[in-house]
C-alpha positions as CSV (number, residue, x, y, z in Angstrom):
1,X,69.2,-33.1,-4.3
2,X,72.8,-33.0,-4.2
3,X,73.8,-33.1,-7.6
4,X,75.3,-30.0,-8.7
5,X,76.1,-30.6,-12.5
6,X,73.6,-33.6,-14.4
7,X,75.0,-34.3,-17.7
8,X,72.1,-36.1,-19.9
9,X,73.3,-38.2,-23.2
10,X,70.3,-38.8,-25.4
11,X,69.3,-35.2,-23.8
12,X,67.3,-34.0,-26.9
13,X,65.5,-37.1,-27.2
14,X,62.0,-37.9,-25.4
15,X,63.0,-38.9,-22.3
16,X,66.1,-36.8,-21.9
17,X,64.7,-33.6,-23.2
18,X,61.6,-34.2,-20.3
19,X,64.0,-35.0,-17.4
20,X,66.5,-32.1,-18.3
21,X,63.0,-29.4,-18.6
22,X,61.8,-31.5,-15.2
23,X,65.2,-31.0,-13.4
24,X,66.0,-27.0,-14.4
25,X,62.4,-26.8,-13.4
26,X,62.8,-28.3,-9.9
27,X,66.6,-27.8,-9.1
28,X,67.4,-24.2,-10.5
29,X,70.8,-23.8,-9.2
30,X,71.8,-26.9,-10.6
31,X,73.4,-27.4,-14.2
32,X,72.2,-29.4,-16.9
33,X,73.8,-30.3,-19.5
34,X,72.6,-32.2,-22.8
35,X,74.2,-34.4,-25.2
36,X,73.0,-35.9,-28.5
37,X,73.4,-36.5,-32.2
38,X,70.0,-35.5,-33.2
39,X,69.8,-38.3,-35.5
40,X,65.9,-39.3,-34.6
41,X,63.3,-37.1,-36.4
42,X,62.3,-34.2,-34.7
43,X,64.9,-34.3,-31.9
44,X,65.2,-31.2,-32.9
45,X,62.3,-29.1,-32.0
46,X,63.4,-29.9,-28.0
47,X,66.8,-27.6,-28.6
48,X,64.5,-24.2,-28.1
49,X,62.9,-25.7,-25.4
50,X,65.7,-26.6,-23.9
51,X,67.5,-23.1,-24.4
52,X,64.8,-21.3,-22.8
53,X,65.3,-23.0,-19.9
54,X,69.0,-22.6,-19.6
55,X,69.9,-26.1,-20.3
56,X,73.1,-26.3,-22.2
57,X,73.4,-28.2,-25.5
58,X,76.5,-30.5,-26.5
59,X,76.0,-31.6,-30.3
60,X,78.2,-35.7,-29.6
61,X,78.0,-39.0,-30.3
62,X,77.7,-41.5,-27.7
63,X,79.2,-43.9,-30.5
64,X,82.5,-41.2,-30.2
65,X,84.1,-41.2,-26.7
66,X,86.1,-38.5,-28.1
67,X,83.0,-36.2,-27.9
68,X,83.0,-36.6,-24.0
69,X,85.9,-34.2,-23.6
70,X,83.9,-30.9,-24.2
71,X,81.8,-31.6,-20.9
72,X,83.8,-31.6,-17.3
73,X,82.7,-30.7,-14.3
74,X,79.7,-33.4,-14.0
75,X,78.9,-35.5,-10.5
76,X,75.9,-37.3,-12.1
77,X,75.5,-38.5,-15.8
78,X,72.0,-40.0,-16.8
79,X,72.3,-42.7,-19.8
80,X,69.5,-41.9,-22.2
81,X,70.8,-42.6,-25.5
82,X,69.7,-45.7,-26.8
83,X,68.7,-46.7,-30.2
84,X,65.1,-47.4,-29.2
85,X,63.2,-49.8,-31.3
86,X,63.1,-53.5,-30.7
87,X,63.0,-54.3,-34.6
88,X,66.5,-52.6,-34.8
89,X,68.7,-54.8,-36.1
90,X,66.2,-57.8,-37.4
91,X,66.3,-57.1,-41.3
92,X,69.6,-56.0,-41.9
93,X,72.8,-54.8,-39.6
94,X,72.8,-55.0,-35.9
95,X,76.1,-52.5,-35.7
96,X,73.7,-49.3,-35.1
97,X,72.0,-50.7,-32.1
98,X,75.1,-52.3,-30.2
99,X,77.2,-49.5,-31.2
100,X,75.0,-46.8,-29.2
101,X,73.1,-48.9,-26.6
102,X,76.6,-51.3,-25.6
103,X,79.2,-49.4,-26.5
104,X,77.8,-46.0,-25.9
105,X,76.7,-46.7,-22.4
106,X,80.6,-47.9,-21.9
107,X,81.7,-44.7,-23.7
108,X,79.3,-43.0,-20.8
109,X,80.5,-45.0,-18.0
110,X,84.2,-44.3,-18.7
111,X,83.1,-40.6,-19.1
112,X,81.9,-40.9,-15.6
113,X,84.5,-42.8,-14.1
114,X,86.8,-39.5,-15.4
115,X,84.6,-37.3,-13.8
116,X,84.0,-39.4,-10.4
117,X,80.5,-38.7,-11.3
118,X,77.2,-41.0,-9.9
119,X,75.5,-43.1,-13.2
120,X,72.2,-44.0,-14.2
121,X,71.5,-46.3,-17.1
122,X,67.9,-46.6,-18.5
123,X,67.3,-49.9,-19.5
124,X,64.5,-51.4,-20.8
125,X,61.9,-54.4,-19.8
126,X,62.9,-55.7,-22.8
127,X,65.9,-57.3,-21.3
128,X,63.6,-60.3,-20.4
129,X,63.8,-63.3,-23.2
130,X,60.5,-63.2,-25.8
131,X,59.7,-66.8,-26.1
132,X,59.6,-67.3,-21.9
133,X,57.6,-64.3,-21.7
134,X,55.1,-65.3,-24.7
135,X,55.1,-69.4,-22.4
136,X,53.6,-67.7,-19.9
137,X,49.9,-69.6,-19.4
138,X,47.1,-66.5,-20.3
139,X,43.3,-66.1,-21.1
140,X,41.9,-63.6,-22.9
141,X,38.6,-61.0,-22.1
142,X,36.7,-59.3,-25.1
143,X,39.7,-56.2,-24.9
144,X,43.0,-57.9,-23.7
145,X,45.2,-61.1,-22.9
146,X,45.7,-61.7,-19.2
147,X,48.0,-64.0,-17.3
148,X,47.2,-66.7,-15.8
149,X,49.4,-67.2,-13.2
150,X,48.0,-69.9,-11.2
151,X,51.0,-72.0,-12.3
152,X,54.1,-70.8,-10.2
153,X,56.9,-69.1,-12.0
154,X,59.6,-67.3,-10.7
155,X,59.5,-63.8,-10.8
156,X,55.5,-63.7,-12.1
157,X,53.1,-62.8,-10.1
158,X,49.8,-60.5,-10.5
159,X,51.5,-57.8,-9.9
160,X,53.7,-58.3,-13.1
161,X,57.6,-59.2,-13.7
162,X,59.2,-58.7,-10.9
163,X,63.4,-58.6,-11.2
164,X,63.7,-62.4,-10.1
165,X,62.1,-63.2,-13.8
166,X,64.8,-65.6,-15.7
167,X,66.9,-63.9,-17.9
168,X,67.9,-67.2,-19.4
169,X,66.7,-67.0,-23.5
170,X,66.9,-65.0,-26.6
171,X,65.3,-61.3,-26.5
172,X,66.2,-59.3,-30.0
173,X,69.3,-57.5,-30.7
174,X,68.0,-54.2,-28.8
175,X,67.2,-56.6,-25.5
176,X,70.5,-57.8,-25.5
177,X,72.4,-54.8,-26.1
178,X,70.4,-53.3,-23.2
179,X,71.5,-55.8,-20.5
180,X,74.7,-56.0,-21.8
181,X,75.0,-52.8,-21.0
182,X,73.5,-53.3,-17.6
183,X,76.3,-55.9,-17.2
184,X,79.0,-53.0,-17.7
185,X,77.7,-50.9,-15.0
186,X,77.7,-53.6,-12.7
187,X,81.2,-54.4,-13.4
188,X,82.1,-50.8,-13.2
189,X,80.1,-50.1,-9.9
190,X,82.0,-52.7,-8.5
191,X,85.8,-52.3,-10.0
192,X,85.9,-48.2,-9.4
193,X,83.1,-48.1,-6.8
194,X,81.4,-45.9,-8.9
195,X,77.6,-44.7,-7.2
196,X,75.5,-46.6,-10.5
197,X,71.9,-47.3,-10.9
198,X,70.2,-49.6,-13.6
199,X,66.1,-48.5,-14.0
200,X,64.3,-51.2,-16.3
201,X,61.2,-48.7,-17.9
202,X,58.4,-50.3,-19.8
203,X,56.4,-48.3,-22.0
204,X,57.2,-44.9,-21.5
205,X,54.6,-42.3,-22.6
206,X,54.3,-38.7,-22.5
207,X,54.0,-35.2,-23.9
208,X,57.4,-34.3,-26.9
209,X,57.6,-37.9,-27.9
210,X,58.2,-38.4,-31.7
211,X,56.4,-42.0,-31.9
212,X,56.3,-44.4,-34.5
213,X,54.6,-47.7,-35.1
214,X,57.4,-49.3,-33.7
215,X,58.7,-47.0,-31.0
216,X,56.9,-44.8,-29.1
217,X,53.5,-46.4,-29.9
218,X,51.3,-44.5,-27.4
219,X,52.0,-40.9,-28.7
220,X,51.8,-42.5,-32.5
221,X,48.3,-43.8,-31.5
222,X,47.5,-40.6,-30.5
223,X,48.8,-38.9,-33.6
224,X,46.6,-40.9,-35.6
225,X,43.7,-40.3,-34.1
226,X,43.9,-36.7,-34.2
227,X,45.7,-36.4,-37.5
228,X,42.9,-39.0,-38.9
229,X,45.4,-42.1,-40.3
230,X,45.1,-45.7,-40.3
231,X,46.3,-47.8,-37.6
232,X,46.9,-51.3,-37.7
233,X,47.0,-54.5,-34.7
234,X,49.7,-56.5,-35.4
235,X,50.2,-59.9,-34.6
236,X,48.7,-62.4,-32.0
237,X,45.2,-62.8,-34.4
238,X,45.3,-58.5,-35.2
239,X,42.9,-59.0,-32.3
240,X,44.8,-55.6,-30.8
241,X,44.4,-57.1,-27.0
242,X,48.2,-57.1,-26.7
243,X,48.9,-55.6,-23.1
244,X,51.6,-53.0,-21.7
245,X,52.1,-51.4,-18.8
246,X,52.3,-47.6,-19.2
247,X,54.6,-45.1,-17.4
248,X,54.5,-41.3,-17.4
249,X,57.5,-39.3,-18.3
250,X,56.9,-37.4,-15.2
251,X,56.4,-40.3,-13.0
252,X,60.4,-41.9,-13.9
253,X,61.5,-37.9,-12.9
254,X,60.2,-38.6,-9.7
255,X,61.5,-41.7,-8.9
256,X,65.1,-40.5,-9.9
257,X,64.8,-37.2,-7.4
258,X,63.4,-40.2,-4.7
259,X,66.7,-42.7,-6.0
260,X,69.3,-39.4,-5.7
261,X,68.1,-39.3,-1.6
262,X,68.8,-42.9,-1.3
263,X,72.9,-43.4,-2.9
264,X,73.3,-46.2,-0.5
265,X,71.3,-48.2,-2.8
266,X,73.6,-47.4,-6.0
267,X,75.5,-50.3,-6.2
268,X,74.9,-51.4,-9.9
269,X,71.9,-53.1,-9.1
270,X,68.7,-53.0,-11.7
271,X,65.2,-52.1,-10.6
272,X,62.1,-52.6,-12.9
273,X,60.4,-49.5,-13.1
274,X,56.6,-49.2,-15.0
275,X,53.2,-48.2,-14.7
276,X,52.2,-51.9,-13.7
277,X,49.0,-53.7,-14.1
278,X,46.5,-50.5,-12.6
279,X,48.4,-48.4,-15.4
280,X,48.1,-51.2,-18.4
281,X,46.4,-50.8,-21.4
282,X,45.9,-52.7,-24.8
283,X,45.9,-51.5,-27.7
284,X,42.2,-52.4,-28.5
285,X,41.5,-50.3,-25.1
286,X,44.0,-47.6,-26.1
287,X,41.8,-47.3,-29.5
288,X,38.8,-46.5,-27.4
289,X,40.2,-44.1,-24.9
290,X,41.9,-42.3,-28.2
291,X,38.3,-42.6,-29.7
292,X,36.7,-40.7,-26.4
293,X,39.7,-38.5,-25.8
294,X,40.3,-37.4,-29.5
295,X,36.7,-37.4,-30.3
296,X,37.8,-39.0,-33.8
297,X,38.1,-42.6,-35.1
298,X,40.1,-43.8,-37.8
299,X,40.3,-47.4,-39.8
300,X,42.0,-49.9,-38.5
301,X,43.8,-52.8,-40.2
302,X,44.5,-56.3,-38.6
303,X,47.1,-58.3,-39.3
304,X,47.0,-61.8,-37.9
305,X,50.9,-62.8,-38.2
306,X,52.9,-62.4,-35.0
307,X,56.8,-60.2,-35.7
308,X,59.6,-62.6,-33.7
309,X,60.3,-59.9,-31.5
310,X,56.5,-59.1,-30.6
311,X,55.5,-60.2,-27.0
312,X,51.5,-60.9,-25.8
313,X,51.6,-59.2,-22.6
314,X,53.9,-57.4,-20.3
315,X,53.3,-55.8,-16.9
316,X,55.8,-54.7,-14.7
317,X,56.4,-55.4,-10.8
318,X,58.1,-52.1,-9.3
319,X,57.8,-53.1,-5.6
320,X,61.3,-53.4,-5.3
321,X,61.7,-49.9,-6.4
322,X,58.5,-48.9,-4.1
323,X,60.1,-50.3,-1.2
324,X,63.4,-48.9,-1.6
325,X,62.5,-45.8,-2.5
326,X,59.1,-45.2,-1.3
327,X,58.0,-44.4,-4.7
328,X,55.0,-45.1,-6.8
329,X,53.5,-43.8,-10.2
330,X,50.6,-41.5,-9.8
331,X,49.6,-40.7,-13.9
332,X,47.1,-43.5,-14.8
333,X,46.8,-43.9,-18.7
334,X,43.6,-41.5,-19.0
335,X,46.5,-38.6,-17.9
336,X,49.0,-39.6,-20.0
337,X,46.8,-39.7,-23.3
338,X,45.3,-36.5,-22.2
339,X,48.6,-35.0,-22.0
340,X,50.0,-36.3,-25.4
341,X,47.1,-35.0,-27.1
342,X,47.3,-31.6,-25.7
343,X,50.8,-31.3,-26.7
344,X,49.6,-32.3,-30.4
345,X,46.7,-30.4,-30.2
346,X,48.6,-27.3,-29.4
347,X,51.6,-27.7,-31.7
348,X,49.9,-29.5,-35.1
349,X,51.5,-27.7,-37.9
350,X,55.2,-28.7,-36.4
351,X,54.4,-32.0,-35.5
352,X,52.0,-33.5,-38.6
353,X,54.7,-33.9,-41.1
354,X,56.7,-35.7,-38.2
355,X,54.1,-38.1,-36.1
356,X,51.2,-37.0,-39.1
């Protein structure tokens, strides 16, 4: 890798935290650099961590350009700051979640453009419209929905959603401050001919993950199970055979050490990046594996009534990013549930007031 200097925003966070660990780990001359407002919950029990392993700690606000000036030097920032939950913005203000996932990514991109530095943005899958998504003809087995995609549509196919899917349609306040974003490091890949990268992720799962109910929802089923709590299926007949495809924390490091060999390809463009259907689970399914993992079982409510911003199933098609990069997720959903509940297991008097 020829990055000398990454600078991470969202870097105590989940996915930021992981990558900066995964790149001092791999790259040891290279400098990391972290920034984030440690406003999510336990954001900040990563900071030792990420001390230990000489990665340096900026307290900003991705909200403040201003707070971009106390880091120089960078050739390669990675966008990881995001207000994460879908619900944000549906029962009350919406200024949170554009601030930080629009404005903050511009905030980023000008930081970059300073620097003549490469960009990443993490997006999301959920920059694909709910109600086309929920249209989609399916079926159902005795633990999950399926497609049925007999019928042609563009950009469906077994494999999942590829990035030919129509973006044409609402998608929540979150989904469309997400591609809104993606718009902006388009337009600056093309005006300053700045090296930038757009990675869609679906469900991302893995060990240091604060998860709710309404983020993070793998690690929080976990948590459940091992710190015996209720659980509930929400929506679609609290049937719990909702489907998502899974991805491993690990897995999206790889893929950005394969995309950093291949800068020819960073023209602004957007990739979707998941687990796809071999790494899908529902939630019904991801009760049982918890039950056989975890060894426990806890109640489970059901509540028939479908949220506006909920979707039935989601699977994403990464051969685009296969074929360009010659990349592929290896940790199916058995590893990453393993590995959540052996972070748990091993750190349950921090975590159980937190994901408890």
């Amino acid at each position: 890798m020829d990055f000398k200097h990454i600078l991470i925003t969202g870097g105590a966070g989940f996915i930021g935290s992981n990558l900066a660990v995964r790149f001092k780990e791999s790259f040891r001359d290279c400098r990391i650099t972290v920034l984030d407002n440690l406003k999510r919950r336990g954001s900040e029990l990563n900071l030792p961590r990420l001390q230990s392993m000489g990665v340096q700690f900026v307290h900003g606000d991705v909200r403040s350009p201003e707070d971009f000036y106390s880091v120089s030097g960078f050739d390669c920032l990675i966008d990881c700051a995001a207000e994460p939950s879908v619900h944000a913005g549906t029962s009350g203000s919406n200024e949170y979640v554009i601030n930080t996932n629009l404005m903050g990514t511009v905030h980023s991109l000008e930081a970059a453009r300073r620097a003549n530095a490469a960009f990443v943005l993490l997006s999301t899958s959920r920059v694909f419209p709910i109600e086309r998504l929920n249209n989609i003809p399916y079926r159902e087995s005795e633990t999950r929905f399926y497609w049925d995609t007999s019928k042609s549509i563009n950009g469906l196919d077994d494999q999942g959603i590829s990035e030919e899917f129509s973006l044409d349609g609402a998608r929540s306040f979150y989904g469309a401050s997400k591609l809104s974003a993606e718009l902006m490091v388009r337009e600056y890949a093309y005006q300053w001919k700045m090296p930038a990268i757009v990675n869609r992720c679906g469900v991302l799962a893995g060990a240091w993950q604060m998860g709710s109910s309404d983020q993070g929802v793998v690690t929080h089923w976990v948590a459940r199970h091992l710190f015996q709590k209720p659980l509930k299926y929400i929506g679609f007949g609290g049937c719990g055979k909702q489907v998502r495809d899974l991805l491993h924390v690990d897995d999206l490091f790889d893929l950005l050490v394969s995309q950093s060999a291949n800068m020819k390809k960073w023209d602004g463009q957007s990739y979707n990046i998941g687990g796809g259907r071999d790494i899908s689970v529902s939630l019904a399914e991801l009760t049982n594996m918890c039950q056989e993992i975890t060894g426990q079982r806890v109640p489970i409510d059901r509540v028939a009534n479908t949220r506006e911003v909920d979707i039935r199933i989601y699977l994403t098609d990464s051969r685009k990013a296969r074929n360009d990069f010659s990349w592929k997720p290896t940790r199916d959903v058995h590893c990453i549930l393993t590995d959540i509940s052996n972070w748990i297991g091993q750190n349950a008097t921090l975590l159980a007031p937190i994901l408890g």
